[in-house]
N, C-alpha and C positions, 0 to 999 in steps of 0.2 A: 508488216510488224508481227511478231512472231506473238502467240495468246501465251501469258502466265502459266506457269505452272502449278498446277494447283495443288494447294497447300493442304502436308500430309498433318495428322495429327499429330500431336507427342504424345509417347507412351507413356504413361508415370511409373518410376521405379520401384524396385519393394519396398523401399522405406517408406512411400508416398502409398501403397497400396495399406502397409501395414497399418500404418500411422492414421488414417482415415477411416479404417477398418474400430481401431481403438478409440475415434472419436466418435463413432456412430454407437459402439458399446458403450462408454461413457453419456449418450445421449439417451442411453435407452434404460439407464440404472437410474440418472435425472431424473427421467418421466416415474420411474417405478416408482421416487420418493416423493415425488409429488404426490400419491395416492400413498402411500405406508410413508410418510415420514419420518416413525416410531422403531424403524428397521434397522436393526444395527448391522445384520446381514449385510444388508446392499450399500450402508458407508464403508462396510469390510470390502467388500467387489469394486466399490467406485477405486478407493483408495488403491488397491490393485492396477487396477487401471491405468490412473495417475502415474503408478511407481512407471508403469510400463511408457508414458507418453514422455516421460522424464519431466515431473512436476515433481518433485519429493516435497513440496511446502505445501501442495492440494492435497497430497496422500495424506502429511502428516494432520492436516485439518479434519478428513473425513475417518483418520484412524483417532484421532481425540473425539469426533463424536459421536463416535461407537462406543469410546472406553467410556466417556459420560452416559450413555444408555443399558453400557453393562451395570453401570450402579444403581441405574434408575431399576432394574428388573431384580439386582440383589436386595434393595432397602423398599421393605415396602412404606416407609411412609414418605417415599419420594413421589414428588407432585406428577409424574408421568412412569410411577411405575406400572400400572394396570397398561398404558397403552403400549411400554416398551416387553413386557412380558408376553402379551399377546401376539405381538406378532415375530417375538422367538420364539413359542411354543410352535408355530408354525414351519419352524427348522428343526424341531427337538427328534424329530424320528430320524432312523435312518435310510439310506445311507446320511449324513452329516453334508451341509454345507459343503462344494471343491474348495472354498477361502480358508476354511480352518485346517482343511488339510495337507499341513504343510511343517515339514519334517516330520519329526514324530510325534508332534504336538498332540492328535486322537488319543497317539498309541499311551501316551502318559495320565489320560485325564484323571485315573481311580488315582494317580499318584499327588494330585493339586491339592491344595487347602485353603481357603479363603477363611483363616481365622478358626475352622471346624472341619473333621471330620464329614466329609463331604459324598462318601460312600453309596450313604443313604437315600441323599437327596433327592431329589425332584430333577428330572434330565434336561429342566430348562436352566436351573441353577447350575449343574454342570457343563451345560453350554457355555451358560454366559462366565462362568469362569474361564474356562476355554478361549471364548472369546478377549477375554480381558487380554489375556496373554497373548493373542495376536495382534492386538493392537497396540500390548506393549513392543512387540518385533516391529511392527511397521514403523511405528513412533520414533523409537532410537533410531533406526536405518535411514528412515529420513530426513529426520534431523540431522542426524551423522553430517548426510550428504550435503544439508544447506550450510553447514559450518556451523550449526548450535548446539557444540560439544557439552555442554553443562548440562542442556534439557536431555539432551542424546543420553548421556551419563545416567540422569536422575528415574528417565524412565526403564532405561536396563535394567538398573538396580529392583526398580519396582514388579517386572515383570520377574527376575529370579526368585524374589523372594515366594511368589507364587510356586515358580517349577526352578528349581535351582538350577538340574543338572540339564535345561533345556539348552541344547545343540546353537540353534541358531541364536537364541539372545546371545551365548557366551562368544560366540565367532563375534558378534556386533561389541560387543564389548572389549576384545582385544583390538575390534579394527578403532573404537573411540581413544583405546592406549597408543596404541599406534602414532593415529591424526593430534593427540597431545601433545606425545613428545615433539613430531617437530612441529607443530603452531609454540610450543615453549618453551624448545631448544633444549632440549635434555638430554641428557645421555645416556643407555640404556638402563646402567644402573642407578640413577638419579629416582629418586618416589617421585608420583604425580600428586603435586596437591589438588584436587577436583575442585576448590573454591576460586581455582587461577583459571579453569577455563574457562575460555569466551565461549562467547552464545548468542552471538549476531554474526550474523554469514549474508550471502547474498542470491537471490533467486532472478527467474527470468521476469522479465521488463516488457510484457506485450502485449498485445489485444490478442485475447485468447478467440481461439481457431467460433468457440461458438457464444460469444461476447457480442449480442446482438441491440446492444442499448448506446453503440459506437457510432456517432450521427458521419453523413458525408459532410464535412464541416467545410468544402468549397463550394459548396451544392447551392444554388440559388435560394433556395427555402433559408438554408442555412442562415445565408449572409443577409437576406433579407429580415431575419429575427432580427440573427445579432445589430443590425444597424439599427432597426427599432427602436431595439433597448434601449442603442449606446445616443440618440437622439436626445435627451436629458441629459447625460452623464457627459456628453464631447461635442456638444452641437457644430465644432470647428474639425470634428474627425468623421472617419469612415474604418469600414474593415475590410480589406480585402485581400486577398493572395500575397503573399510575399515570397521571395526568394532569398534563403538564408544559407550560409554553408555549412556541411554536416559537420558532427561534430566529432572529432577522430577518437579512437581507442584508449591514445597514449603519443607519447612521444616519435615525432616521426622528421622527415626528411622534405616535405612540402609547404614551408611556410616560407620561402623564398618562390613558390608557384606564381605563374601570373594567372592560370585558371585550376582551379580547385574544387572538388563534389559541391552540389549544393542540391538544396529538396524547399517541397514549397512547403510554407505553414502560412497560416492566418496571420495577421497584422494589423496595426492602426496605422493612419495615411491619413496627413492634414488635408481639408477642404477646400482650407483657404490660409493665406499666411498669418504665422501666429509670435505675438512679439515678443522677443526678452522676458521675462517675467509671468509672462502670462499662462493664466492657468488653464490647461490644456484638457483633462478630467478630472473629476469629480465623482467619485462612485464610493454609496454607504453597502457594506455587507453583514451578513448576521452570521459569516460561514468563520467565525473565529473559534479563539480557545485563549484560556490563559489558567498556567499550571500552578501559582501561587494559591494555596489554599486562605480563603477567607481574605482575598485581596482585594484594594479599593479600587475595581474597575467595573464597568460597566456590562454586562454579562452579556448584554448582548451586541452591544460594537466594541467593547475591550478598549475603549477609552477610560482615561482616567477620571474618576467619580468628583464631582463637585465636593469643597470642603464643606465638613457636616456646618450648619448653621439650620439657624430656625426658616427660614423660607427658600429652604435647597429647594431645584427641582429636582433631584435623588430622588426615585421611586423604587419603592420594594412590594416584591408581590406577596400579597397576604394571603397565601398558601404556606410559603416557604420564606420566613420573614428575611433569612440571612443573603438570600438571592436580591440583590439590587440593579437598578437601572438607573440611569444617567437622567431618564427626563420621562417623561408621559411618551415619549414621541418612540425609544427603542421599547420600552414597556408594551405598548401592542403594536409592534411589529413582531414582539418575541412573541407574543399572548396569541398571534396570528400565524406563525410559520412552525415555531419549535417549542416552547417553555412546556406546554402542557405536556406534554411526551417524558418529562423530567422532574416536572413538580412536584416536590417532598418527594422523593423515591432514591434518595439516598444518595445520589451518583456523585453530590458536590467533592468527596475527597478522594474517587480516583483519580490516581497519575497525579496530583498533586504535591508539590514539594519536594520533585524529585531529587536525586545525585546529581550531582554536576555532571556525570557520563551518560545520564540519562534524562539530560533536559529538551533537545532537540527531537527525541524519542518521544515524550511525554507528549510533548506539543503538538506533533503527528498525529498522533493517538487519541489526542481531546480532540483536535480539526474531526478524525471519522467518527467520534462520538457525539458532536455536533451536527452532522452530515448526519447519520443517522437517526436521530433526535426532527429533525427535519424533516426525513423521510416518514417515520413511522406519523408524525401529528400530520403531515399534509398527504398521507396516502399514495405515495412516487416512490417508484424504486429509485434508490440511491444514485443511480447512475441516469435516472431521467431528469435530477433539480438542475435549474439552469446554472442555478452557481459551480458546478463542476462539466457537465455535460460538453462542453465546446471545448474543455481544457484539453490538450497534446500532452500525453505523459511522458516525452519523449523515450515513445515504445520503439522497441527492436519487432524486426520481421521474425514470425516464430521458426523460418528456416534455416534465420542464422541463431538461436538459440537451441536449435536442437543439439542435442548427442551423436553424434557418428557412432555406433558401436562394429563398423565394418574393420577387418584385418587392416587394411591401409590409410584409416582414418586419421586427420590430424590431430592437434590439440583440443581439449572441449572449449567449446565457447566461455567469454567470463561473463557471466550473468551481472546485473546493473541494479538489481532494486534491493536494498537491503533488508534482511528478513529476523527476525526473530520468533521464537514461539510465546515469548511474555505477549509483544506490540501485538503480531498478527492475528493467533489466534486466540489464545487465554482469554487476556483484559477485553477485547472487544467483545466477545461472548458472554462473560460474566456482566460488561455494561448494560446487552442485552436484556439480562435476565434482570437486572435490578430494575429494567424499566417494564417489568412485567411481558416482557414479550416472548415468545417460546420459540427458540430457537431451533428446533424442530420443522415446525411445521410451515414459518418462514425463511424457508432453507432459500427458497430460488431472492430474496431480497437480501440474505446474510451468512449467502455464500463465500468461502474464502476467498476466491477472485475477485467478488465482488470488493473484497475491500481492498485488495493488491492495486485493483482499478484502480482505486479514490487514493489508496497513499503514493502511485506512481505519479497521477496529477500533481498531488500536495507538493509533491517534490521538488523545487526549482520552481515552485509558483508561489508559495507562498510566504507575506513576509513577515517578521518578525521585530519587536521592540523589545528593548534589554532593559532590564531593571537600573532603578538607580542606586541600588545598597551592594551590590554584588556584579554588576555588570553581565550576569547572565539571562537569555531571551528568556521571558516570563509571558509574553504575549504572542499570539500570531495570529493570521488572518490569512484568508484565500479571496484577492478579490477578481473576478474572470475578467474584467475587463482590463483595470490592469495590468494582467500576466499577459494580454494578447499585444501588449507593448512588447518587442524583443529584445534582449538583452544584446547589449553592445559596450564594448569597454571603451567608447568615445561618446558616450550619449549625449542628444539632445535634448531630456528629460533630466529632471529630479525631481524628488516626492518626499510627501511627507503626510503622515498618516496621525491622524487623531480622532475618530470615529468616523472621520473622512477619511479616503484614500484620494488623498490630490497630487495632479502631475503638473509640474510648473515644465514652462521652455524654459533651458540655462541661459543664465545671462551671458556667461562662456564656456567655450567647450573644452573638454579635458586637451587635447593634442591642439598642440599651438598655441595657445588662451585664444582662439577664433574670437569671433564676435555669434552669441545665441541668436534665437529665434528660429523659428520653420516655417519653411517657404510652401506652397501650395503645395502637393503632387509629394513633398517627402516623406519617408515616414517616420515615425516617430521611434524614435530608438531610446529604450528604458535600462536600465542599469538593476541589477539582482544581487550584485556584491560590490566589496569597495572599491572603486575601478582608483584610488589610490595605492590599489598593492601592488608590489613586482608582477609582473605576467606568469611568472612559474605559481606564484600564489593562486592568481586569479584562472588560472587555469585545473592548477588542483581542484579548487572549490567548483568547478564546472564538470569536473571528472565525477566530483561524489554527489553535488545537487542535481547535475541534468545528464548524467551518465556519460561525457564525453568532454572530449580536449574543447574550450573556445575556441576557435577560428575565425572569429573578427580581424578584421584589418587591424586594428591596431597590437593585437597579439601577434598575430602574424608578422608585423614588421620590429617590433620591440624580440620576438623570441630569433629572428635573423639576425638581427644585431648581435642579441646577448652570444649566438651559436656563431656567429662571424668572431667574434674577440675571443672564444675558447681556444 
């Protein structure tokens, strides 16, 4: 028998050279801010970086909080201007920064003015104007890139008003005319009204390259927690491995397959049979939100509040009277995990009361200010609470989200997580600060990925109840055990949430009216939308919640038919 031939290494390509090269300088700008995290310099370099690893939503993160420390260093009675001064005075000689030097941005700085005649000044206050203005070029450009023409817009404008006749703002500015017209169909001579662009677009969907808070979630340890927990919550379940099929792009030609992609994820699997009706889990969460400002729910399970009477158990913390609880019992569970991180500190009316186009948004956004809220009062990085930690954001591999920028490259990838500069960076930032925290110097817990993380989770896990005056969701929740149920558009699950999250067996199953129940050894298959909608629906709502087509069996055979009768 002939001995193997031994096995040559593979060479990694230049992209792979380059690319590892740019993570390791992004690792090494990380560590700098963790010692200066007052450095607007090195959120100028990082954001560089980013532009180059093809993150335009991380650039645009760490070029806004640069532009926030150019302010802190121009007003001195900003709460961190002594420490953001300091260490630009530390760049103020020459030669200048290589990050500001770009175009002719040096060569103009006697020509800037922030408000005065700036001549004079002090050459760290010429910096940081300087500075402002690259981080208004970065800002627009990557916004530009993620699709959030409005913000893209508002900071060009901001950055000329500083250097009007600056080169590259205005190039960016005609490429935002440009990406207007056709995102709003116009013709060249038609005006842009700038109040019609949008300003949500979409970013990449992954466990970033150095995202080290990503547990092995088939890992013994793993499944040995999670079964723990889920010991109270499903004594009639287990979690283990599952095999599911991926979930396709878009529209395709394989759902007359008999074998098709699949990948494993986590799962619930009955123990033992479970009958008709019978309630399958049981799991209370604190990890909600509800956008209704001054509404009668429960703040901290987002149930509905007991009516007022003289012997409610309604409790309200006597901090912040308007803040209510359902009963003694959510009262210190909040008073224990998140309330104090919030208490009187103002936060009750952001993202409250939104637009109708901005209700789903909102709700996203109070889930990571909740999450957050959590982290800061229990001292866990966001991405260590168990209420998210085990969830699957259904992430793309970052090789297939990369850019090809090679001569014979194909089309770019279409990115899956939806982005904006209001949701992502702004309001969570500003939530920060209301809760006294400094944004600054807990960079590595509230960092932009970090929340990319947590809204990639929230996405397709978490559910929501609709009001009864308007029919629009006012409520939502993330509960991990829950979501580890998988979505199937024939399920043998329904649920129903009211400071519980409980999962009954159906009494019948969607296809056939079957007879319900689960038998030992099945698992349990949960429902995430109305599996009463056409397949083309239920398949959209799979495309924008969990970034992909369904591929359940019963979509697969209902979109054959529908494609058979065309």
């Amino acid at each position: 028998m002939e001995s193997p031939s031994p096995s040559v290494p593979s060479v990694p390509d230049e992209r792979e050279v380059q690319r590892a090269a740019l993570v390791d300088h992004r690792q090494r700008l990380t560590d700098a801010l963790a010692l200066a995290p007052y450095d607007l310099i090195l959120y100028l370099e990082r954001a560089v970086v980013y532009s180059e690893l093809a993150y335009p939503d991380l650039a645009a993160g760490d070029a806004y909080r640069a532009l926030l420390l150019t302010d802190e260093v121009l007003n001195e009675g900003f709460e961190y201007h002594e420490e953001a001064k300091e260490s630009l005075e530390a760049h103020s000689t020459e030669p200048y920064p290589k990050v500001l030097d770009h175009g002719d941005l040096l060569s103009n700085i006697k020509n800037m003015a922030d408000g005065e005649d700036i001549d004079g000044s002090e050459p760290y206050r010429q910096l940081a104007t300087t500075a402002s203005v690259r981080c208004f070029q970065i800002l627009s450009l990557s916004l530009l890139l993620c699709g959030c023409l409005a913000s893209a817009s508002d900071f060009v404008e901001k950055g000329l008003k500083i250097l009007p006749e600056n080169k590259e703002l205005l190039e960016i500015k005609g490429y935002i005319e440009q990406v207007a017209r056709r995102r709003l169909r116009l013709k060249p001579d038609e005006p842009i009204d700038f109040h019609d662009l949008p300003d949500t677009g979409a970013v990449r969907r992954e466990i970033y390259p150095w995202n080290t808070y990503e547990p092995d979630r088939f890992s013994e340890e793993s499944l040995s927690f999670l079964n723990g927990q889920l010991e109270t919550m499903a004594p009639k379940c287990a979690v283990k491995v599952s095999c599911l099929p991926v979930l396709l792009e878009g529209e395709n030609n394989t759902d007359e397959y008999e074998i098709i992609p699949t990948c494993n994820q986590l799962g619930l699997f009955a123990k033992e049979d479970i009958a008709p009706g019978e309630a399958v889990l049981k799991e209370y969460s604190l990890l909600t939100a509800n956008n209704r400002h001054k509404e009668s729910t429960c703040d901290a399970c987002g149930t509905e509040l007991p009516p007022l009477k003289v012997q409610t158990e309604a409790v309200s913390c006597p901090e912040c009277y308007d803040t209510v609880f359902c009963d003694e019992f959510c009262f210190s569970q909040a008073e224990e995990q998140y309330h104090p991180a919030v208490c009187d500190k103002d936060v009750d009316s952001i993202a409250k009361d939104p637009e109708a186009k901005d209700v789903a948004e909102s709700l996203y956004l109070l889930l990571l200010a909740r999450l957050l809220a959590m982290s800061n009062h229990q001292e866990v990085h966001p991405l260590e609470l168990k209420e998210i930690k085990y969830i699957w954001g259904d992430f793309v591999p970052t090789q297939l989200n990369d850019i090809d920028l090679s001569v014979n490259a194909g089309p770019p990838p279409e990115w899956t997580l939806p982005f904006s500069f209001k949701y992502n960076i702004e309001i969570p930032l500003h939530i920060l600060e209301k809760m006294d925290i400094d944004i600054f110097e807990t960079l590595p817990q509230h960092d932009l990925w970090v929340f990319n993380t947590a809204y990639s989770k929230f996405r397709g896990t978490a559910s929501a109840r609709k009001g009864l005056r308007d029919g629009r969701p006012e409520v939502a929740a993330v509960h991990p055990f829950w979501c580890l149920a998988n979505h199937d558009c024939d399920p043998n699950v329904t649920w129903e949430w009211g400071g519980r999250m409980t999962l009954f067996a159906r009494e019948t199953r969607v296809v056939g009216n079957r007879p319900g129940g689960i038998k030992a050894g099945e698992e349990i298959l949960n429902h995430y939308c109305d599996v009463d909608l056409p397949v083309k629906d239920r398949r959209e709502w799979a495309q924008g919640a969990l970034g992909g087509w369904c591929m359940c069996k019963r979509c697969r055979d209902e979109a054959a038919v529908t494609n058979g009768s065309d």
